[in-house]
C-alpha positions in Angstrom: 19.2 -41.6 -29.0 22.3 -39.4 -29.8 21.4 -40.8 -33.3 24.2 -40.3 -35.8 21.7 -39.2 -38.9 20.7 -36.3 -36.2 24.6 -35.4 -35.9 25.4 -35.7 -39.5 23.0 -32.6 -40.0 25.1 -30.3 -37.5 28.7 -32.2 -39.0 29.0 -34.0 -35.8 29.5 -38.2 -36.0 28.9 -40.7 -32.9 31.3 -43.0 -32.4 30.8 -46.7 -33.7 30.7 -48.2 -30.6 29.7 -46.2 -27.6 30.7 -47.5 -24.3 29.7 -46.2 -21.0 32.0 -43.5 -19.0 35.0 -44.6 -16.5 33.1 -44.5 -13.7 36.4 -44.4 -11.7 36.0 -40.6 -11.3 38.1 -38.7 -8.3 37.0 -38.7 -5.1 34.7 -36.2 -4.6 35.0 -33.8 -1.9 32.7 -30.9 -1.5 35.5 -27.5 -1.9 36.1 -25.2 0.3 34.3 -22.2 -0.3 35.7 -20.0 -2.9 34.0 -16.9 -2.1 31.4 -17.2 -4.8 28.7 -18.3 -1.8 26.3 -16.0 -0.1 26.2 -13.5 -3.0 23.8 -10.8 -3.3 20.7 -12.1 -5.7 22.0 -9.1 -7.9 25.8 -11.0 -7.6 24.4 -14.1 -8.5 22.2 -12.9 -11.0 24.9 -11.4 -12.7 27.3 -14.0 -12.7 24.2 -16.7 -14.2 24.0 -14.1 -16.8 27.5 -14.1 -17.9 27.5 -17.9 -17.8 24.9 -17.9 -19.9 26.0 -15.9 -21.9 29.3 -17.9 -22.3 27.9 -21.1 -22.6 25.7 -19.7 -25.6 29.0 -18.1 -27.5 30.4 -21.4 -26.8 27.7 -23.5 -28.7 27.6 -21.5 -31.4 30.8 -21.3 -32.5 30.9 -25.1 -31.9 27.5 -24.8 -34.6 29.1 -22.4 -37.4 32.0 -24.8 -37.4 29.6 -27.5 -38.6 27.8 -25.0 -40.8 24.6 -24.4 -38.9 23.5 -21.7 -37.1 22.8 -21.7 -33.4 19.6 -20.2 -31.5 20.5 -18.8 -28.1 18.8 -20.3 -25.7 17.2 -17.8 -23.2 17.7 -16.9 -19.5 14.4 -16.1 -16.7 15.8 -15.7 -13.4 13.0 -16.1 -10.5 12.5 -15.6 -7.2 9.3 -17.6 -5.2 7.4 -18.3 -8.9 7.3 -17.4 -12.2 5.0 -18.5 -15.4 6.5 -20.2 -18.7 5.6 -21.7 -21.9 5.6 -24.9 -20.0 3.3 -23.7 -17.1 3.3 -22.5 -13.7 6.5 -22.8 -11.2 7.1 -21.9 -7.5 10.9 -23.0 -8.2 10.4 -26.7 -6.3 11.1 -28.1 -9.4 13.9 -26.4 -9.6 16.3 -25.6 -12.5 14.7 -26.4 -15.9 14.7 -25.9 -19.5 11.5 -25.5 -21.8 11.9 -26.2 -25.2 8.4 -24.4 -25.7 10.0 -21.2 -25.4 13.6 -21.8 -25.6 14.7 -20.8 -22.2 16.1 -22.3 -19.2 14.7 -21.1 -16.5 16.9 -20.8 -12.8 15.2 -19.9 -9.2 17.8 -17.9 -7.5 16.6 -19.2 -3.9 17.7 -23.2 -5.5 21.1 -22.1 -5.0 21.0 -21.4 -1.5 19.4 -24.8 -1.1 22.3 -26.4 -3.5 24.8 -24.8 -1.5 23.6 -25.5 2.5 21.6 -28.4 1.7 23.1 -30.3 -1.2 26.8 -29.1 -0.1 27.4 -28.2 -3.9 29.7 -24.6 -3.9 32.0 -22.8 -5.4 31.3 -20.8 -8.9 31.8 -24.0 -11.0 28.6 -25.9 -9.0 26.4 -22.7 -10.5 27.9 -22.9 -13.7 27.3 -26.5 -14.3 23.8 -25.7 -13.4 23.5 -23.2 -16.3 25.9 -25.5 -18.7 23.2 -28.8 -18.0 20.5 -26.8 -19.0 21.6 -25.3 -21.9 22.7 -28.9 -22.9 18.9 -29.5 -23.0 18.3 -26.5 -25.2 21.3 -28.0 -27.8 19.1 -31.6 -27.5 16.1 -29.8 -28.4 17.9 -27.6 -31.4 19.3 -30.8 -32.6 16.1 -33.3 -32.1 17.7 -35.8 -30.2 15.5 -38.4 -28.9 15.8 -41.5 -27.4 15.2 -44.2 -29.8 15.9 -47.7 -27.6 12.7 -48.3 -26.8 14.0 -48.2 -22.9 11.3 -47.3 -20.3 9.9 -43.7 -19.5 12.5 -43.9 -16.6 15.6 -45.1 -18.3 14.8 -42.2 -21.2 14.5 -39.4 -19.0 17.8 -40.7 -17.3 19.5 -41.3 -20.6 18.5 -37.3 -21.2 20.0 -35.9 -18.0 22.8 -37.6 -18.2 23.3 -36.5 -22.1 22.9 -33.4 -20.7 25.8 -33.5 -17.9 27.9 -34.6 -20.9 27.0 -32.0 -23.1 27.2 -29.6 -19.7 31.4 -31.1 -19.8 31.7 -30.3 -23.3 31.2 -26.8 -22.6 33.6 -27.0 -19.5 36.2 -28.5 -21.6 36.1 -25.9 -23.9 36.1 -22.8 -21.0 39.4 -24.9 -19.5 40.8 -24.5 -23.1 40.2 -21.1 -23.2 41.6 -20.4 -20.0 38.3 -19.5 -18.1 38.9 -21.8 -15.0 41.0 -21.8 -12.1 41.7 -25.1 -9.9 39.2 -26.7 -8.1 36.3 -25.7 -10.7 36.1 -29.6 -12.0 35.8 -30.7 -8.5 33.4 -28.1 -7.8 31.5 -29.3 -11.1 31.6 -33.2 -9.9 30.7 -32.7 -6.4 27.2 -30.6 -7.9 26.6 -32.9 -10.4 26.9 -36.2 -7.5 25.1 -34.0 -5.2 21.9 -34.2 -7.1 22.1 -37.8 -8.6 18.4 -39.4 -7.4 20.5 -41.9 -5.1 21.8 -38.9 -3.1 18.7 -37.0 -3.2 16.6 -39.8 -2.0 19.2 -40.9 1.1 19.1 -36.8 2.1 15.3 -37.1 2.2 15.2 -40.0 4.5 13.9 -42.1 1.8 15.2 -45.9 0.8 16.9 -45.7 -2.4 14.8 -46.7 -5.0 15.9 -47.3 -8.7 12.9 -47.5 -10.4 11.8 -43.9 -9.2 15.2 -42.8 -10.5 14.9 -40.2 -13.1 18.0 -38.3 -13.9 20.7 -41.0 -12.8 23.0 -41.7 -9.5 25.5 -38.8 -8.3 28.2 -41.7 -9.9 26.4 -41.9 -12.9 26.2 -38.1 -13.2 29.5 -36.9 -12.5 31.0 -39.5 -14.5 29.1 -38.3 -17.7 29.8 -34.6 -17.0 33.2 -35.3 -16.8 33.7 -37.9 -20.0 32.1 -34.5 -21.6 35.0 -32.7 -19.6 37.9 -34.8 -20.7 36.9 -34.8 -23.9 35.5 -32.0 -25.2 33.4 -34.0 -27.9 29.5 -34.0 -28.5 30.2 -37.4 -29.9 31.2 -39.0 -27.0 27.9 -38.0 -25.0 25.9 -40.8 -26.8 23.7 -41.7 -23.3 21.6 -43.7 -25.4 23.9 -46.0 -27.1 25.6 -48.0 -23.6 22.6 -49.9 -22.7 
């Protein structure tokens, strides 16, 4: 779990009761398209880059406050396949994070899929990409680990949707600092609902199933990205805690 001794170490405190996110979130609509789509691969590889490179500043500083130093975690943009720590990928996985080598690893073809397929545009969708996997990277630097003695399933869900949170911390804190215009949380929300397992399952003509869920419903999602969003604390993104 989020577990408070793990937080104490980085200065960070959960709360003493932990409740589960409003779930009332805005309607979600998918945005108009912003001009961000259809990008060059160079385009898009660039503006990954500087996301990442943002979201890393961000964590740091958010790190040094609490008197501990933060480890970038690394970028490998694809196209087709690619080889990591964590083995062997032709991108169907796609976006993920290996904590064997510390870098989050993004297929540049996914985004076309997440944009004509999922529905998920605008510059904000990609970001929250890179923000949720970097969230892994700051689980993995801090040792979080689910502690509940849930199932397999509920963990792995409990861990994604820490990681939306943590993804909304980040966004709070590019809001603050005037990074984004309006529309970006909605462009955030609708990415994070487009690839909840209940969406995902219903665009592949499946029943919906929630015992083969493993990263939580496109409700579930967005409403932990944006707790993250509203308020800006790591402490509030205690997945573990609301069962």
């Amino acid at each position: 779990m989020l577990a408070a001794a793990a937080l104490v170490v980085v200065g960070w405190q959960t709360s003493s009761a932990a409740v589960a996110p409003d779930t009332n979130v805005p309607t979600i609509q998918p945005p108009a398209d912003d001009g961000t789509n259809g990008e060059s691969p160079d385009q898009l590889a660039s503006f990954l880059q500087g996301v990442m490179d943002d979201v890393n500043n961000s964590w740091a500083q958010k790190f040094q406050a609490a008197g501990q130093t933060y480890q970038p975690a690394q970028l490998s943009l694809y196209q087709g396949g690619t080889y990591t720590a964590c083995g062997a990928t032709d991108g169907s996985v796609g976006p993920f994070y290996c904590p064997a080598d510390q870098t989050v690893y993004l297929g540049l073809d996914f985004f076309q899929v997440m944009e004509q397929n999922l529905g998920a545009t605008g510059d904000f969708a990609k970001a929250y990409v890179v923000a949720h996997e970097v969230g892994h990277h700051v689980q993995n630097l801090l040792g979080l680990a689910p502690t509940t003695g849930d199932s397999a399933s509920q963990q792995s869900i409990d861990t994604e949707l820490q990681a939306d949170c943590l993804a909304g911390v980040w966004g709070n804190d590019a809001q603050q600092r005037g990074l984004l215009q309006d529309g970006d949380l909605m462009e955030g929300l609708n990415a994070a609902a487009s690839v909840g397992d209940d969406v995902l399952e219903q665009s592949a003509g499946q029943p919906v199933n929630p015992d083969t869920f493993t990263h939580g419903t496109a409700k579930e999602r967005a409403s932990w990205l944006l707790r993250g969003f509203d308020t800006g604390k790591v402490s509030d993104c205690d997945t573990f805690a609301v069962h």
